[in-house]
C-alpha positions in Angstrom: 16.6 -18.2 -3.6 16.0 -21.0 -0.8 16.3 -19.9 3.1 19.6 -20.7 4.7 21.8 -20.1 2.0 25.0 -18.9 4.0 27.1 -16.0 2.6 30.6 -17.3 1.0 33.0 -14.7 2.6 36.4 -13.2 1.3 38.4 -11.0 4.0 40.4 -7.5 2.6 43.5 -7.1 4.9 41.8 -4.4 6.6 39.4 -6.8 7.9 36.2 -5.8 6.3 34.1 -8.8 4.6 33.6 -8.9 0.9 30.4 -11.2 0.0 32.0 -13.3 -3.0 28.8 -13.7 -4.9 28.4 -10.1 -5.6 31.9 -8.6 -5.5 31.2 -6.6 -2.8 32.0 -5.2 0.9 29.6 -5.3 3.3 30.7 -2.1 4.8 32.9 0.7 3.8 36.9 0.1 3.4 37.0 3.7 5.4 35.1 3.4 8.4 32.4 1.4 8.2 30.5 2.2 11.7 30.8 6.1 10.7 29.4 5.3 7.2 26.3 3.5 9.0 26.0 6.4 11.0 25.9 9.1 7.9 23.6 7.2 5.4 21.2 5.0 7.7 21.0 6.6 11.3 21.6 10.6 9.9 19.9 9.5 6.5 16.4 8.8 9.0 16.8 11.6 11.5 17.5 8.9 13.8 18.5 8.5 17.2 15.9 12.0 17.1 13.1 10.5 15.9 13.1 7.4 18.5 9.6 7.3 20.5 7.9 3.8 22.1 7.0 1.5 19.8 9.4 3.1 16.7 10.5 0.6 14.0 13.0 0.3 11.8 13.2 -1.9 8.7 16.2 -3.0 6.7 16.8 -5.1 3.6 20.5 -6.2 4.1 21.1 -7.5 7.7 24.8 -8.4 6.8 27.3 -8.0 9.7 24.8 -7.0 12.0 26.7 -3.3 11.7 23.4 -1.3 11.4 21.5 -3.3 14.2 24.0 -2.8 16.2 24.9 1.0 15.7 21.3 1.9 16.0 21.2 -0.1 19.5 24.0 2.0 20.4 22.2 5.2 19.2 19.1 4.1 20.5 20.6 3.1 24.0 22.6 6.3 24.0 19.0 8.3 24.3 18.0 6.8 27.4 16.2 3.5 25.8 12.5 4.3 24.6 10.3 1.4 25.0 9.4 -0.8 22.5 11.7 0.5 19.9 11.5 -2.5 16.8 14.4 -3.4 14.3 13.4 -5.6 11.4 15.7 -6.9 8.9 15.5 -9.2 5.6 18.2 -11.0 5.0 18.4 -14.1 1.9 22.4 -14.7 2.7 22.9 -14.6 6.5 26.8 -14.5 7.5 27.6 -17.6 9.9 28.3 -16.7 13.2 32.3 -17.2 13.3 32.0 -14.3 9.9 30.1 -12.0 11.6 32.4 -12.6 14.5 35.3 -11.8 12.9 33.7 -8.9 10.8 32.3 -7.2 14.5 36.2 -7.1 15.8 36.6 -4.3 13.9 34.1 -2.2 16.1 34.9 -3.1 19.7 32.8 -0.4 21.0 29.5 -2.5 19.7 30.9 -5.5 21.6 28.4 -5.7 24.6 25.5 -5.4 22.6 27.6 -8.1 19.8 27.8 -10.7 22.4 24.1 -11.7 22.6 23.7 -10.9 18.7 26.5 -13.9 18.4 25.0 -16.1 20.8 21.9 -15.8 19.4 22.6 -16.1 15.7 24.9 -19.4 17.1 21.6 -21.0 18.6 19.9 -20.2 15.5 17.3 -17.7 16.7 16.8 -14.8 14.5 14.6 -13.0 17.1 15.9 -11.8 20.1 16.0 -8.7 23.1 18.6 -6.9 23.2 18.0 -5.0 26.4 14.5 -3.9 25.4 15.3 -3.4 22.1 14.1 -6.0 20.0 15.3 -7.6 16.7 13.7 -9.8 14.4 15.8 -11.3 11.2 13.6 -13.1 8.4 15.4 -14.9 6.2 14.6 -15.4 2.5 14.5 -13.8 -0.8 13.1 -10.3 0.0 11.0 -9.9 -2.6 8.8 -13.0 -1.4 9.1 -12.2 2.5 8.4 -8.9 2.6 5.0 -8.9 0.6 4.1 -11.5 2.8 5.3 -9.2 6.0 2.8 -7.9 8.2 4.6 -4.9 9.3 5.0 -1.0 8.8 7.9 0.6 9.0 9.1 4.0 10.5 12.2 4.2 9.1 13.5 2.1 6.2 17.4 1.2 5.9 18.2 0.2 2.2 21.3 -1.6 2.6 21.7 -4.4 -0.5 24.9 -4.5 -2.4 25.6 -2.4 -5.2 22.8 -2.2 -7.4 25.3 -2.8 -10.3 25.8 -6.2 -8.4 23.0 -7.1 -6.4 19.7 -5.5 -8.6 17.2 -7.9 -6.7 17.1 -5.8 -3.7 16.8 -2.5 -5.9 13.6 -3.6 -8.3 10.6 -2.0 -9.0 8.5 -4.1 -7.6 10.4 -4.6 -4.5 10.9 -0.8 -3.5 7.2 -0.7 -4.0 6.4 -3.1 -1.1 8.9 -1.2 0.6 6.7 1.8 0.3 3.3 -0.3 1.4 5.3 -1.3 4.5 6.0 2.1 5.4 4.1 3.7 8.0 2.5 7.3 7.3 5.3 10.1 6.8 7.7 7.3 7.5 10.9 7.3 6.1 13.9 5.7 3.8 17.6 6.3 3.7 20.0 4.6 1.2 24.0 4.6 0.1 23.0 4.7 -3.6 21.7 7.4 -5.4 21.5 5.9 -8.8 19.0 7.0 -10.7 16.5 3.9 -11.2 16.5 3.7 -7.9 15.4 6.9 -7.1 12.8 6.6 -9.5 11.7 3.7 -8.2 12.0 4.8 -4.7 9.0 8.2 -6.4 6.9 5.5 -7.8 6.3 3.7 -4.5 5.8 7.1 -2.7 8.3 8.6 -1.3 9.5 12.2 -2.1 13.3 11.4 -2.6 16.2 13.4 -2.7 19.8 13.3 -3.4 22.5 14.6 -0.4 26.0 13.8 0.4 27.4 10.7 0.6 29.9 9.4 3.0 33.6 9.2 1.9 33.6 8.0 -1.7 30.7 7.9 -2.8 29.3 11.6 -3.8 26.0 11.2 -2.9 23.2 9.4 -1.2 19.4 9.1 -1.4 16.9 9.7 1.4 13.2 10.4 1.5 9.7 10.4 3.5 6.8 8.4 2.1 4.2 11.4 0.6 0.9 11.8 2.1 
């Protein structure tokens, strides 16, 4: 995979994005802000666990859904300094997609607007407010070995692993565990069992807890000692 690759985009009549290349939406054909809010912010103890200098990593930027509900959850708790979101993205949306794919969520718009004026003018790091984002673009399993970073909190957000196994390797999920801070965290939509396994080898005690809507279960854990 080279950088800039854009995603090729197919809409349901709900409005949600579907990513052609994998056969997959980005977000759930339910509710995709509540879904975000189950597996990702609830998943990581999060907006709780929010102190100066926090930071949250992702592999999956997508629509920007996550960013932006965890701006909202982290501006909702009176905006700790220094707070850090990180994501890994190798098929970024263009700007009129993510647009479109953000209408559905009006009550992420004000923190949407500079999102979508900064992914327009090409920068993939910007402030949101004190909250600051980063987007590095690239196949994940070259970027993120070569990522200087620890994360707090870890949102695995690829597409299915059925679809999109890349994002769900062994070797991959093991970086993810060497860029996780101490007693830092991961929270995940799948809770198939090679990832799970995977998730063990690279440190983390994992377990399996309810999913949102349709999907039975989920997978969350904290990197062991």
């Amino acid at each position: 995979m080279t950088k800039n690759q854009i995603a090729e985009i197919a809409w349901k009549d709900n409005g949600v994005p579907v990513a052609t290349q994998f056969d997959d939406p980005y977000f759930s054909l339910d509710d995709g802000l509540a879904e975000t809010r189950h597996v990702f912010l609830d998943g990581n103890d999060l907006p709780a666990r929010f102190t100066p200098g926090f930071h949250i990593a992702e592999l999956g930027f997508g629509t920007g859904l996550n960013m932006l509900a965890t701006w909202q959850a982290w501006h909702q708790v009176g905006a700790p300094k220094g707070v850090r979101f990180t994501s890994f993205e190798a098929f970024p949306m263009s700007p009129a997609d993510i647009a479109k794919a953000l209408r559905s969520f009006p009550e992420l718009q004000s923190a949407a607007e500079p999102l979508l004026q900064a992914w327009t003018e090409g920068r993939r790091a910007f402030d949101l407010g004190g909250f600051t984002v980063e987007v590095v673009e690239g196949d994940a399993r070259h970027t993120l070995a070569a990522w200087s970073g620890r994360a707090d909190a870890w949102f695995l957000d690829g597409f299915s692993p059925a679809k999109n196994p890349e994002l769900w390797g062994e070797g991959l999920l093991a970086q993810v565990g060497a860029h996780t801070a101490p007693s830092g965290s991961f929270a995940t939509y799948t809770a198939a069992g090679f990832v799970r396994r995977a998730l063990d080898a690279a440190g983390f005690e994992v377990e399996r807890v309810p999913g949102y809507g349709r999907k039975r279960h989920m997978s969350r854990g904290t990197l062991r000692s």
